[in-house]
N, C-alpha and C positions, 0 to 999 in steps of 0.2 A: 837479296833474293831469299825468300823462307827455303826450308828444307824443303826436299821433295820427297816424293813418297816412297816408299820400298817396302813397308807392308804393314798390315792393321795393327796394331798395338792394343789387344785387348786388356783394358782398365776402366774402371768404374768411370761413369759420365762427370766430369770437371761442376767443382762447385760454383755455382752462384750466390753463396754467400758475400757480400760484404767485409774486404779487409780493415785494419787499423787507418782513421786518415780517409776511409770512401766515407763520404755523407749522401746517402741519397738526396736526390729535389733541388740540391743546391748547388752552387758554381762550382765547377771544379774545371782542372788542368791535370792530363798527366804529360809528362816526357817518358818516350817509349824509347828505349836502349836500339841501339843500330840493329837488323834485324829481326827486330817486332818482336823478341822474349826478353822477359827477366829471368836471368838463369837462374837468380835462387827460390826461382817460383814456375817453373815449368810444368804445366800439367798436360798426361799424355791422353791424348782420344785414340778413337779407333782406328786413325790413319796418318798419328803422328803428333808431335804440339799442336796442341789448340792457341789459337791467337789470343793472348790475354783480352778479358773486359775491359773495359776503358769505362771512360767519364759517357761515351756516347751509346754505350753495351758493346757488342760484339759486332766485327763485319770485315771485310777485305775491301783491295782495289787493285785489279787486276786490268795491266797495261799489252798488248798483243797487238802485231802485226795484222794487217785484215787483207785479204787475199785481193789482188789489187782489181778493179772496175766492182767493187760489192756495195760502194758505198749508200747506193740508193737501197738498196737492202737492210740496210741500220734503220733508214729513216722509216721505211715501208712497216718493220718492224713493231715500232715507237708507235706507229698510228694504231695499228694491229694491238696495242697495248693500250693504248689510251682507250680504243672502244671496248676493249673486252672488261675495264677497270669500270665505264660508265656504265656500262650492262649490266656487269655480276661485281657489283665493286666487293664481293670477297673471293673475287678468283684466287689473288697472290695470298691468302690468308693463312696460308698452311707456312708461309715463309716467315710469319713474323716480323714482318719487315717495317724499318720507321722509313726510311728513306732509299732509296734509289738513285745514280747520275749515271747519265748513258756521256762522253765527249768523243770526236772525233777530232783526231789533230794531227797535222804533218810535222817528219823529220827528216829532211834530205829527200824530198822527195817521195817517200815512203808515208802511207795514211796508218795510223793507229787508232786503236779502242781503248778508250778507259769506260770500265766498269765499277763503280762506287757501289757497294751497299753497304748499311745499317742495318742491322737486325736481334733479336733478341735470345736468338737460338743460340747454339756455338757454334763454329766453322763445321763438324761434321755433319748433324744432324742440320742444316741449311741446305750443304749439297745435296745430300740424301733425300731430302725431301723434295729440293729442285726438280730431280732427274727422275724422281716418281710424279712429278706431275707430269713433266714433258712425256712421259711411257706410258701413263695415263689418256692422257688426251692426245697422245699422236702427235702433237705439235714437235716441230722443230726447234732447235735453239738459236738466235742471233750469234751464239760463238760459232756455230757451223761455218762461219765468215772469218775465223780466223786461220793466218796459217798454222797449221801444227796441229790443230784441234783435231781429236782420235773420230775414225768414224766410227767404232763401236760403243760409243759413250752411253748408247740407253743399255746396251746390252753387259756391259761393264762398266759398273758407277765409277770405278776404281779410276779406271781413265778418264774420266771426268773429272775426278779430284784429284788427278794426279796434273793434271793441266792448269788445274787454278792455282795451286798451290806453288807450281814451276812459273807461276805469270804475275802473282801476290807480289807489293809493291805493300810493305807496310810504312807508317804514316810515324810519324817518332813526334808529335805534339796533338794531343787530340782535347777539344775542348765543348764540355756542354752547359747551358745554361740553368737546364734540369739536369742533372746526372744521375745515371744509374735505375732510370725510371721508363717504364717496359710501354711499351706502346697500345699496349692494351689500357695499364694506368691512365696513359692520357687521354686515350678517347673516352673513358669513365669518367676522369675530371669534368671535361669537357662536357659532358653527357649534365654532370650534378649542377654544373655552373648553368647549363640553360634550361633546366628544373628548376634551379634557385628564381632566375629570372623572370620566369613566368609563372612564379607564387606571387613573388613581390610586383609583379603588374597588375597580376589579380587582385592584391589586397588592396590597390590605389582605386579599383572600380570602384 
């Protein structure tokens, strides 16, 4: 289980430079110590270690109880997200986000929530930004469905990060095919390569 929170730790925002050994674009592996830090590289955010970069950037996954008969609530959610991504597909923009996994699974009886993300922010400035959207736009959060989850959470971020980080499930092998390459890079790629391809159609006319 990560640390939990007991209070901001004011220090300079955590580098995204590139260590010894990262090659951005290309394959990489890391093995992640039990835990989810490397102690001889621990860097402190505003409310505590930050979850090292990996090969995939930065992100959590966060396992919680869901308060039992809520389940149609996950999924009602999911669709409430799929339309608002087809409408204004730069709602989630401010997140950063490469990837997202919403799962529901039983233990003993009992339904749980994994929450996957990927993103290119760092764990604090992710939450922060989270819970100013949902304060923004009034919207609710899907964690409202968990047990434990604080009811003050728009009006103290603090509890809100204080729950993810008490539910964080970090990963000890993480692997990307691109590494260390921002989600913005890709859609830019992506962007040049079907520029590219519709010069060279043009030139076949």
């Amino acid at each position: 289980m990560a640390t939990t929170l007991e209070k901001p730790v004011a220090t300079a925002a955590p580098s995204h430079a590139l260590r010894p050994g990262q090659v951005k674009g290309r394959q990489s592996a890391m093995a992640i110590p039990a835990g989810g830090f490397f102690q001889d590289r621990v860097e402190q955010g505003r409310y505590g270690p930050v979850f090292p970069r990996t090969p995939l950037n930065y992100g959590f996954t966060i396992i919680a109880k869901i308060i039992p008969g809520r389940e149609e609530r996950f999924h009602e959610y999911a669709r409430n997200i799929e339309k608002a991504v087809a409408k204004y597909p730069d709602v989630l923009d401010v997140l950063k986000l490469h990837t997202l996994k919403w799962v529901l699974f039983d233990i003993e009886g009992d339904t749980y929530f994994m929450y996957q993300g990927i993103f290119d922010t760092d764990f604090d400035k992710y939450t922060e930004d989270a819970v100013q959207i949902f304060a923004a736009t009034g919207i609710d959060t899907v964690f409202e469905n968990l047990e434990g989850f604080p009811r003050d959470w728009k009006s103290d971020p603090r509890a809100f990060i204080r729950f993810v980080r008490e539910h964080h499930r970090p990963s000890f092998m993480e692997y990307a095919e691109y590494s260390y390459v921002s989600a913005k890079e890709v859609r830019s790629a992506l962007a040049v390569k079907s520029h590219l391809a519709d010069v060279l159609d043009n030139m076949q006319v």
